[in-house]
VEXVOTI-774661 format. One record per residue: residue number from 1; y, z, x of N, C-alpha, C in turn. Coordinates in Angstrom, 2 decimals. Each point is the difference from the previous one (the first is absolute). Layout:
<sites>
  nuke      n.v      n.w      n.u     ca.v     ca.w     ca.u      c.v      c.w      c.u
   NUM        Y        Z        X        Y        Z        X        Y        Z        X
...
</sites>
This chain:
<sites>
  nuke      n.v      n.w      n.u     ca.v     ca.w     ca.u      c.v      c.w      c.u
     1   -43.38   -19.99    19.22     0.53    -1.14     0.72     0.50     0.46     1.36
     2    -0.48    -0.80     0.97     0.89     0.10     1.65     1.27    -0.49    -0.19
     3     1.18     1.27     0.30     1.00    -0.69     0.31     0.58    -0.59     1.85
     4    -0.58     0.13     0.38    -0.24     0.30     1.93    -1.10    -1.79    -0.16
     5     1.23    -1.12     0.83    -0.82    -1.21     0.11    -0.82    -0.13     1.37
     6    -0.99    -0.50    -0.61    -0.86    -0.04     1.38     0.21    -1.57     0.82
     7     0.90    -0.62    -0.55     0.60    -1.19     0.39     1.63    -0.09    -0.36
     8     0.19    -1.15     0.46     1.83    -0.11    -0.25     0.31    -0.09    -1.32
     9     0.82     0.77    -0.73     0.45     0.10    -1.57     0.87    -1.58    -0.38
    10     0.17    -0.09    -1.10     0.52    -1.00    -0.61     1.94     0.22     0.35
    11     0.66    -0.98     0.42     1.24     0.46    -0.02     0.09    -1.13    -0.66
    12     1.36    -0.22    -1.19     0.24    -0.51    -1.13     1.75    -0.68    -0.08
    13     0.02    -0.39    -0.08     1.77    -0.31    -0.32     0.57    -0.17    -1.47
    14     0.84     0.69    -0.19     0.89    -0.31    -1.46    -1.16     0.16    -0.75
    15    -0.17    -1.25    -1.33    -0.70    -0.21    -0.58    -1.21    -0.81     0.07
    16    -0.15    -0.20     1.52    -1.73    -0.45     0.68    -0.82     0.72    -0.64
    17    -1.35    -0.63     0.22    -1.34     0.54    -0.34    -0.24     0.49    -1.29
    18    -1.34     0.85    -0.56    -0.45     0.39    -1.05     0.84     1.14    -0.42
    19     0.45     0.35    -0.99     0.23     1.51    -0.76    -0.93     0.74     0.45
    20     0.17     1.76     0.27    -1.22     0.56     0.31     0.04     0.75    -1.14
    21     0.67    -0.15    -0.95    -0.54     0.40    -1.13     0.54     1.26    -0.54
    22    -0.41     0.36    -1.42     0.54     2.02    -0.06    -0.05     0.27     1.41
    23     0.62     1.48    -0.35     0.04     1.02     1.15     1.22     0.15     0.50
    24    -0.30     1.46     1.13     1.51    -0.07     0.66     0.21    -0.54     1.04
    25     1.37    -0.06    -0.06     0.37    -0.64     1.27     0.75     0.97     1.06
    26     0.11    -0.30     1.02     0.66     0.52     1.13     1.04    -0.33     0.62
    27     1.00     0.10    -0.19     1.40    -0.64     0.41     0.51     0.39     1.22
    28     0.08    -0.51     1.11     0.51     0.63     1.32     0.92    -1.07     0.77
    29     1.03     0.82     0.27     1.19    -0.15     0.89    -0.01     0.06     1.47
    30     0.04    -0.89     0.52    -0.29     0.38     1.65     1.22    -0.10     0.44
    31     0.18     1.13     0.90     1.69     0.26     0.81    -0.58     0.17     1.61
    32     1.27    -0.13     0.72    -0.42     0.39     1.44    -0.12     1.45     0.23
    33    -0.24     0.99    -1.09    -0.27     1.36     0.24    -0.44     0.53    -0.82
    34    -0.20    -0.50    -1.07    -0.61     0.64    -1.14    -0.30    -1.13    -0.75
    35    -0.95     0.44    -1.08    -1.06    -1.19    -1.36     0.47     0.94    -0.66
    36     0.08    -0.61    -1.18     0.10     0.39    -1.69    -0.64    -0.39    -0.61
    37    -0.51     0.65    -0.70    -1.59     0.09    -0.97     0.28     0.31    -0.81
    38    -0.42    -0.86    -1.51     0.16     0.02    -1.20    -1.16    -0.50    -0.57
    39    -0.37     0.66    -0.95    -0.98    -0.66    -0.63    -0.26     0.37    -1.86
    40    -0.82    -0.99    -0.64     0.34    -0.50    -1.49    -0.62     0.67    -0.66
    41     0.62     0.07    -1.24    -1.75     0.37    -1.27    -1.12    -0.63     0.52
    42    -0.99     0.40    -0.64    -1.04    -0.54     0.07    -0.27    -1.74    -1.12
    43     0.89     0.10    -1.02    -0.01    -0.98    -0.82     1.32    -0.86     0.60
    44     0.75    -0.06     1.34     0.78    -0.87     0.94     1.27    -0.15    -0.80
    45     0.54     0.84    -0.76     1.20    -0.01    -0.81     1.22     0.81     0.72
    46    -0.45     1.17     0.91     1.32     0.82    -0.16    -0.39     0.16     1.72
    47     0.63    -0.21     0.95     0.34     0.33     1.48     0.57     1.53     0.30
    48    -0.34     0.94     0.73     0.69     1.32     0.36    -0.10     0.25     1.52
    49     0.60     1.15     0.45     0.54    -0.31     1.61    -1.55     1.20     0.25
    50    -0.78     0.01     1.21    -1.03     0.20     0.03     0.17     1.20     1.45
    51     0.43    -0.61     1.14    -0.40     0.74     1.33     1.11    -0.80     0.83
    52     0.64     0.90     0.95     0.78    -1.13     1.23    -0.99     0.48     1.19
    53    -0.42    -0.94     0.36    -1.08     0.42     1.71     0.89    -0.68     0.63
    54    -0.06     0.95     1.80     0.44    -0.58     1.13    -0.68    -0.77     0.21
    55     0.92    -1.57     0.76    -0.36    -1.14     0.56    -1.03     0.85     1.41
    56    -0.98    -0.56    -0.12    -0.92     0.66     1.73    -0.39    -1.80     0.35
    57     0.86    -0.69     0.64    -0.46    -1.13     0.26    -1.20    -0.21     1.14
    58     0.57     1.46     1.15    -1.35    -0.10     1.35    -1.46     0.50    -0.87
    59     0.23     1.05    -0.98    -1.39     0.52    -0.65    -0.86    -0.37    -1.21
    60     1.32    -0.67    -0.80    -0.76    -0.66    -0.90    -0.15     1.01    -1.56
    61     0.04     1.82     0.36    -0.11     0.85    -0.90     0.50    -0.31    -1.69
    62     1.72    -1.35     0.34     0.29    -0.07    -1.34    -1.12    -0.81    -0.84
    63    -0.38    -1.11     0.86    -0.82    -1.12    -0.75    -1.06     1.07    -0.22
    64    -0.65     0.84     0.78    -1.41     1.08    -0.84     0.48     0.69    -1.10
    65     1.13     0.30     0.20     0.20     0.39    -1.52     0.01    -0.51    -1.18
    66     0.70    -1.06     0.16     0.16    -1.01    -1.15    -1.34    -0.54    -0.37
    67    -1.43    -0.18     1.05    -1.01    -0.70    -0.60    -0.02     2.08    -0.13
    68    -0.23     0.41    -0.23    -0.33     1.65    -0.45     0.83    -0.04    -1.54
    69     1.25    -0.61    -0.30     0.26     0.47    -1.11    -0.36    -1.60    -1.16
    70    -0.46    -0.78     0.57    -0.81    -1.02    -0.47    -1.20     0.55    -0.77
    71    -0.37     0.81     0.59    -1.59     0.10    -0.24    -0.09     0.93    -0.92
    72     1.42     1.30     0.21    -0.05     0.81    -1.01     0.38     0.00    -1.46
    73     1.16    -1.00    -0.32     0.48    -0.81    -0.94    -0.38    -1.08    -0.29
    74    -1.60    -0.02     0.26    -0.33    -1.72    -0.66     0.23    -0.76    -0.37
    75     1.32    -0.72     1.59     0.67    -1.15    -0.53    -0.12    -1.05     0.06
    76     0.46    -1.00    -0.02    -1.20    -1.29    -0.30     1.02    -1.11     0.68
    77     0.93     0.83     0.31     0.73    -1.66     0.79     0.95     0.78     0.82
    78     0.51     0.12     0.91     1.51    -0.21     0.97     1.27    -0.56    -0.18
    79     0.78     0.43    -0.32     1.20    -0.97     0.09     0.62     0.79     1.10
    80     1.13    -1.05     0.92     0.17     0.10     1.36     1.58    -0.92    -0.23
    81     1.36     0.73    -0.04     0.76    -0.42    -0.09     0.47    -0.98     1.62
    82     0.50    -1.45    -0.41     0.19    -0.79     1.55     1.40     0.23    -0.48
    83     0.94     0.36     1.29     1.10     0.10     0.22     0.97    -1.70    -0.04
    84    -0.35    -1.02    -0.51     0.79    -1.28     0.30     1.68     0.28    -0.02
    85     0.21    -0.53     1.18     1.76    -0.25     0.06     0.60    -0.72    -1.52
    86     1.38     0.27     0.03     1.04    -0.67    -1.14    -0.61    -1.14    -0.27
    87    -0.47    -1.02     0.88     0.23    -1.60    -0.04    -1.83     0.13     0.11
    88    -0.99     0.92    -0.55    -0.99    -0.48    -0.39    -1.18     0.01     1.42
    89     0.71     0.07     1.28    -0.76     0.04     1.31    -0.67     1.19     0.31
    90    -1.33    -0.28     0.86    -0.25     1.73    -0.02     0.13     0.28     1.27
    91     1.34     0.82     0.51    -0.01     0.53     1.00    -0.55     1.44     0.70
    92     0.46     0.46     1.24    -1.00     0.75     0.55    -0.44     1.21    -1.01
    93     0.73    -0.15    -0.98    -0.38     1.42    -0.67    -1.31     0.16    -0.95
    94    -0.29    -1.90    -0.34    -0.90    -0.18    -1.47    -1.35    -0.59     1.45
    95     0.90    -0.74     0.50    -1.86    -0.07     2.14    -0.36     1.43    -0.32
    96     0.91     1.30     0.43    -1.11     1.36    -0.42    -0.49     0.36    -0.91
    97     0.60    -0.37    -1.07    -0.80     0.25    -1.48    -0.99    -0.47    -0.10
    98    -0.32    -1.83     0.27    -0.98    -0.21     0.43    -1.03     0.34     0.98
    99     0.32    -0.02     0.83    -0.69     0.76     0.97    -1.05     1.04    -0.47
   100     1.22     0.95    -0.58    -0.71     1.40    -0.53    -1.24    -0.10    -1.31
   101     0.57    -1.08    -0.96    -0.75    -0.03    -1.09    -1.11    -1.07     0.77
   102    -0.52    -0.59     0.90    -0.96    -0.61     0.33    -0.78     1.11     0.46
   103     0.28     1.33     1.04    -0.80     0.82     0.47    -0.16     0.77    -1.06
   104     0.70     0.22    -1.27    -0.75     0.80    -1.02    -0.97    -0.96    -0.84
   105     0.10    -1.35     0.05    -0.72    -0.78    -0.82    -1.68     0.46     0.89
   106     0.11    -0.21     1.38    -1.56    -0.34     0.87    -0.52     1.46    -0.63
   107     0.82     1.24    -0.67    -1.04     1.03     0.35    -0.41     0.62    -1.44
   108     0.60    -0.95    -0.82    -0.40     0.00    -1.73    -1.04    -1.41    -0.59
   109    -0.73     0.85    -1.28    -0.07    -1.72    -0.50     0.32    -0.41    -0.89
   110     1.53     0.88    -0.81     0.31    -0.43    -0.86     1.28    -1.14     0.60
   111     0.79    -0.55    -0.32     0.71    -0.80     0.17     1.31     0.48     0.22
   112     0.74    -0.19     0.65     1.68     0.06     0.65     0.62    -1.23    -0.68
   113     0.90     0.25    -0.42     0.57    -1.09    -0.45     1.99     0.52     0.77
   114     0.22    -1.22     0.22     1.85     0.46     0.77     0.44    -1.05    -1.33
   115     1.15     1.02     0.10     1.22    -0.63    -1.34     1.22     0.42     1.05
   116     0.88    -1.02    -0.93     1.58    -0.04     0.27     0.31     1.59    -0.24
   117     0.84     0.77     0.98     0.76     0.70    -0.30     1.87     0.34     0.67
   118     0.27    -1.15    -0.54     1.46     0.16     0.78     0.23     1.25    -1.39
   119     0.86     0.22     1.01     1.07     1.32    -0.10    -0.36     0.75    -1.09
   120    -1.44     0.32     0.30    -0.56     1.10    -0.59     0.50     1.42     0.54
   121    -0.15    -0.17     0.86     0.21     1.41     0.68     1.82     0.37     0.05
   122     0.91    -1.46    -0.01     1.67     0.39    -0.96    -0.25     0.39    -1.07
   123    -0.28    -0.15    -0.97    -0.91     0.34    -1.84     0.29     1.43     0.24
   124    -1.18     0.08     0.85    -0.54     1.28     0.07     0.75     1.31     0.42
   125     0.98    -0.37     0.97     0.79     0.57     0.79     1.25     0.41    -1.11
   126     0.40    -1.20    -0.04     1.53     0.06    -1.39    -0.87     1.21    -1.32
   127    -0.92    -0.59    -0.44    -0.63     1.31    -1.07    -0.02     1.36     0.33
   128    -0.59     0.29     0.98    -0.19     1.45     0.80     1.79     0.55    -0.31
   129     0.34    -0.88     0.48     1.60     0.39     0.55     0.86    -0.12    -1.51
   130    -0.67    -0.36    -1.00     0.77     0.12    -0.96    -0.42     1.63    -0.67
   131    -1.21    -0.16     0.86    -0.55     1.47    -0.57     0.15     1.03     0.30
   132     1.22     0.11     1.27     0.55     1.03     0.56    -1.00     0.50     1.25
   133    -1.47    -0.97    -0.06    -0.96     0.15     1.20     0.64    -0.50     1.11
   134     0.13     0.74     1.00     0.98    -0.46     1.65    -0.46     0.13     0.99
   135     0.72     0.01     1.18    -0.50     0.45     1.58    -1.91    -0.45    -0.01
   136    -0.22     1.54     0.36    -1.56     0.27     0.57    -1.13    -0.36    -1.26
   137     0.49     0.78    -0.83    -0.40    -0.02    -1.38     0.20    -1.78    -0.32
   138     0.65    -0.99     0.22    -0.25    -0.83    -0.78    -1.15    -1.08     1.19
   139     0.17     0.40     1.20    -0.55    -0.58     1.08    -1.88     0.03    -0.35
   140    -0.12     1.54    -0.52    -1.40     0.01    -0.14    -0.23    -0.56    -1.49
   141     0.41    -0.26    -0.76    -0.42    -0.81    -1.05     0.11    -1.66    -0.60
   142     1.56    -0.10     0.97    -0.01    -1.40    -0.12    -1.17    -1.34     0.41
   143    -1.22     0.40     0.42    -0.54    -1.01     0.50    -1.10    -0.02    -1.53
   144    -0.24     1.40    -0.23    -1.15     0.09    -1.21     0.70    -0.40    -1.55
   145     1.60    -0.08     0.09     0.46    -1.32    -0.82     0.03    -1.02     0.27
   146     0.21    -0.47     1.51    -0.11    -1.35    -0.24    -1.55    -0.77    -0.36
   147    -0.76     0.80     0.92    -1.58    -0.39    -0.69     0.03    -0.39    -1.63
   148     0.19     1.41    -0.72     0.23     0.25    -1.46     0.43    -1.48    -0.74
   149     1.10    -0.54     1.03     1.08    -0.81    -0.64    -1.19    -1.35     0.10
   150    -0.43    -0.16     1.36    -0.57    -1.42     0.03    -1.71     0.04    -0.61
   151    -0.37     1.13     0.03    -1.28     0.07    -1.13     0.41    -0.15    -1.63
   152     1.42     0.48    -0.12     0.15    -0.32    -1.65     0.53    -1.58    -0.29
   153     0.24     0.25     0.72     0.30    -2.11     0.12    -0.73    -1.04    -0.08
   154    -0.75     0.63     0.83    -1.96    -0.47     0.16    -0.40    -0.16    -1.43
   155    -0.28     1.12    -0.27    -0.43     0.41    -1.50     0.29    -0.48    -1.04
   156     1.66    -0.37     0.11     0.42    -0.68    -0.92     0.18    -1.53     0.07
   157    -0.21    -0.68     0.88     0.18    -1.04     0.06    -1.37    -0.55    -0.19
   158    -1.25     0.88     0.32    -0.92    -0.51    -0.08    -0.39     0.25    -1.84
   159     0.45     0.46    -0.52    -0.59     0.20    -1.77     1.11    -0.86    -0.77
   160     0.94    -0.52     0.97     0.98    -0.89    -0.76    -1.24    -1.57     0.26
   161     0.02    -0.33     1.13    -1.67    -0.78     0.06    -1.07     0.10    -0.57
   162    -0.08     0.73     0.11    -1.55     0.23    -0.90    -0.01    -0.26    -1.39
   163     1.37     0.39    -0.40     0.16     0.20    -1.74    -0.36     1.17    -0.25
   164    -0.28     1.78     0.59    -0.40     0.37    -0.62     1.69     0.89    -0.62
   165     0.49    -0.23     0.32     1.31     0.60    -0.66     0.76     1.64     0.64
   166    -1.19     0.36     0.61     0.10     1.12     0.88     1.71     0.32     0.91
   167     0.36     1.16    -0.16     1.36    -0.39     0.70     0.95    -0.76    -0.30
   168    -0.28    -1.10    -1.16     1.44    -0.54    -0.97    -0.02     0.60    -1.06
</sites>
């Protein structure tokens, strides 16, 4: 299978469009300096923290990676956490998320899908920090939990739908 679209990829919202079915998924966090990459079993049950790549917004290098670790983990869908404010709005932070998950959608053909992730990346942060993970050390991992956090959410919210029981 091509993972590299030779046209614009599918971008998806919430629970829009078709299931893409088994497989893994790819969970990514977009920050103004770094992505967090997480990605699933192959049977879409269990989320783990994967890679943090630098944001290269003039070069583009993070999005080649990500369709690079697409292709190597035969994953079958995107999830793309949107940053929405308290009150549900998506301000400038979830415009770049979008943004970003539209230019990774044009250069895949599996599907992007953006989910809610408020205060994933608090979750994520408060855990680290319960874990005695701090400073520098928690800087480089906190983004590949918050991914973690909004791909297992994904995961689970989607087998609570489905019925397949996965994750309850």
């Amino acid at each position: 299978m091509s993972w590299v679209s030779p046209q614009h990829g599918r971008l998806l919202h919430g629970t829009d469009g078709p299931d893409a079915g088994p497989g893994r998924r790819l969970g990514v966090d977009v920050g103004t300096v770094r992505v967090g990459v997480a990605v699933s079993d192959p049977g879409g049950v269990l989320a783990s923290p994967l890679v943090t790549l630098g944001r290269d917004e003039r070069g583009g290098s993070d999005l080649r990676r990500l369709v690079d670790l697409v292709a190597e983990y035969e994953v079958v869908e995107v999830v793309v956490g949107l940053p929405r404010t308290m009150a549900g709005r998506d301000g400038p932070a979830a415009q770049a998320a979008l943004r970003y998950a539209e230019a990774l959608a044009s250069l895949l053909v599996v599907p992007v899908r953006m989910v809610d992730e408020r205060l994933t990346t608090v979750v994520a942060s408060r855990m680290l920090a319960e874990r005695r993970v701090r400073g520098r050390k928690q800087r480089a991992v906190v983004d590949q939990a918050a991914a973690t956090a909004i791909l297992q959410g994904w995961l689970e919210s989607r087998a609570m739908r489905d019925g397949t029981g996965a994750g309850t």
